[in-house]
C-alpha positions as CSV (number, residue, x, y, z in Angstrom):
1,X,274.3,123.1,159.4
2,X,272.1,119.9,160.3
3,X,272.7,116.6,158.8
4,X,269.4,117.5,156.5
5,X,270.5,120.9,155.6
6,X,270.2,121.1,151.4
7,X,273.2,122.4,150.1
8,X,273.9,122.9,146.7
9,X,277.9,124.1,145.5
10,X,278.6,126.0,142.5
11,X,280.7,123.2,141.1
12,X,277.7,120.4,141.3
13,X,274.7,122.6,139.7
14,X,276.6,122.5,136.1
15,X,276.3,118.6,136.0
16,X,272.9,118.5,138.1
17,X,271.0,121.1,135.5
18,X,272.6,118.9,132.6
19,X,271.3,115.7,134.0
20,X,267.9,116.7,135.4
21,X,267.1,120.0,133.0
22,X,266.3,123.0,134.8
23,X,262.8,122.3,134.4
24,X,263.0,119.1,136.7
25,X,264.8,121.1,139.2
26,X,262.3,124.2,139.7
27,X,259.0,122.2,139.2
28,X,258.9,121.1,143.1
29,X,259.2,124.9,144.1
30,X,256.6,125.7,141.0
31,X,252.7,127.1,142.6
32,X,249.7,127.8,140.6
33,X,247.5,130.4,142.1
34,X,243.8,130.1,141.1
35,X,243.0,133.6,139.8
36,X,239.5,133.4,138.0
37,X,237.1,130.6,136.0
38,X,235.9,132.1,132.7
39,X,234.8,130.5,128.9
40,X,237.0,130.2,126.5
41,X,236.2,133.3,123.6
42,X,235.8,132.5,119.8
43,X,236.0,128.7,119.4
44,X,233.7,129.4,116.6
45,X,235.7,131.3,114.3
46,X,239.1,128.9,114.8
47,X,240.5,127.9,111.3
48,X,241.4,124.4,112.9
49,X,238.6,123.3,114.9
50,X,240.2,119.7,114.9
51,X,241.9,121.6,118.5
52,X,239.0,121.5,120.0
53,X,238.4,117.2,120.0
54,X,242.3,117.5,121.4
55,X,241.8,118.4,124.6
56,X,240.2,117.5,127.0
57,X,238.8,118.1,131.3
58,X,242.4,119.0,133.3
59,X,244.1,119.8,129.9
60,X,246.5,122.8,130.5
61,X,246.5,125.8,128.2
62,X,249.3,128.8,127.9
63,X,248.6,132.2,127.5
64,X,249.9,134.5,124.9
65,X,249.4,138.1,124.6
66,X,248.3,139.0,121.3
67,X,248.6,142.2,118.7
68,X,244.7,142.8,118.1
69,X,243.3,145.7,116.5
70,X,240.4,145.0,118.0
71,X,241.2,144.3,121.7
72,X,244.2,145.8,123.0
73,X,244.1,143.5,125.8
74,X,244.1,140.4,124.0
75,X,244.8,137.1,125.2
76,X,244.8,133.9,123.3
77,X,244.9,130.0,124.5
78,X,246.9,127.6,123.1
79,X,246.6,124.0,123.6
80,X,250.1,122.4,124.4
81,X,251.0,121.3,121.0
82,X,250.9,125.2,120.4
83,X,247.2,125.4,118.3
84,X,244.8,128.0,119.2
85,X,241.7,126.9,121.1
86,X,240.7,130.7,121.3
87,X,240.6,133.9,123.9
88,X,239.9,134.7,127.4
89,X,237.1,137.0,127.0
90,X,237.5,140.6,126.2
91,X,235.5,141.1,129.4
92,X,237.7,139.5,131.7
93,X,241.0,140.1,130.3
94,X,242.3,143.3,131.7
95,X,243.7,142.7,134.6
96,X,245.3,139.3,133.1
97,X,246.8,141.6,130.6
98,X,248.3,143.8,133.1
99,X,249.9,141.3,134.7
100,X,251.1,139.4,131.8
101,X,252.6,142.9,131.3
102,X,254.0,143.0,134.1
103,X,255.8,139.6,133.0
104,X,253.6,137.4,135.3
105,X,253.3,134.0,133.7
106,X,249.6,132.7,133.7
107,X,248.2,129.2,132.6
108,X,244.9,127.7,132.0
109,X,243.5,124.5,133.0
110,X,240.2,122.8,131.2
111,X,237.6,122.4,133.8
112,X,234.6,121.4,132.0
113,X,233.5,120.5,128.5
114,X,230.4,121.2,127.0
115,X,228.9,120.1,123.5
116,X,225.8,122.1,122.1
117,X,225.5,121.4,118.7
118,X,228.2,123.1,116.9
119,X,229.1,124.7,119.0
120,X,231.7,123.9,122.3
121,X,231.5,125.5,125.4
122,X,235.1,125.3,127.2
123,X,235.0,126.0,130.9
124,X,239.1,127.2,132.6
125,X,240.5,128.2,135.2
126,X,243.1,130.6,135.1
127,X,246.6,130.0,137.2
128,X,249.2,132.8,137.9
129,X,252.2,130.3,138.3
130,X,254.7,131.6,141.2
131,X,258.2,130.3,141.7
């Protein structure tokens, strides 16, 4: 053992996870892996369109698998407060299915933006996020 050797006892992790959270201890060994940019799927048909004035360039999204009779692969995005913004498209959502699957957890980030009329073109990136 060096002088800068990290060691962490059973006895000290109780009190450290209740001070910090478990969150604040993993997020410095947290990566996100840039998979794939794609458009964000159906903001036309959202009941609550007020989500999409809510977020914004760099805002992150989560990905939840959805029970769709008409995709089996479905993936919606939710904005952070938990509304839907909409889907990664049907034509790029099968291997992000698989590996959600496969209990890979995936994010989104906003990357552009774009206003055309009525209608709002959202630009993401998808993560997978490694530990």
């Amino acid at each position: 053992m060096t002088e800068n050797s990290l060691i962490i006892k059973k006895e000290d992790l109780v009190p450290l996870v209740g001070e910090k959270g478990l969150g604040e201890i993993i997020k410095p060994l947290v990566t996100e892996i840039h998979l794939f940019d794609s458009f964000v799927a159906g903001t036309t048909h959202l009941k609550d369109q007020s989500v999409l004035n809510e977020i914004s360039v760099g805002s992150k999204l989560n990905l939840r698998r959805e029970d769709n009779k008409f995709d089996d692969n479905a993936i919606m995005l939710l904005a952070e407060n938990g509304k839907k913004v909409g889907y990664v498209p049907e034509k790029d959502n099968i291997i992000f299915a698989r590996l959600m699957d496969a209990g890979k957890l995936l994010s989104a980030k906003v990357i552009d933006i774009e206003k055309r009329g009525s209608f709002t073109q959202i630009r993401i990136g998808i993560y997978l996020v490694d530990f």
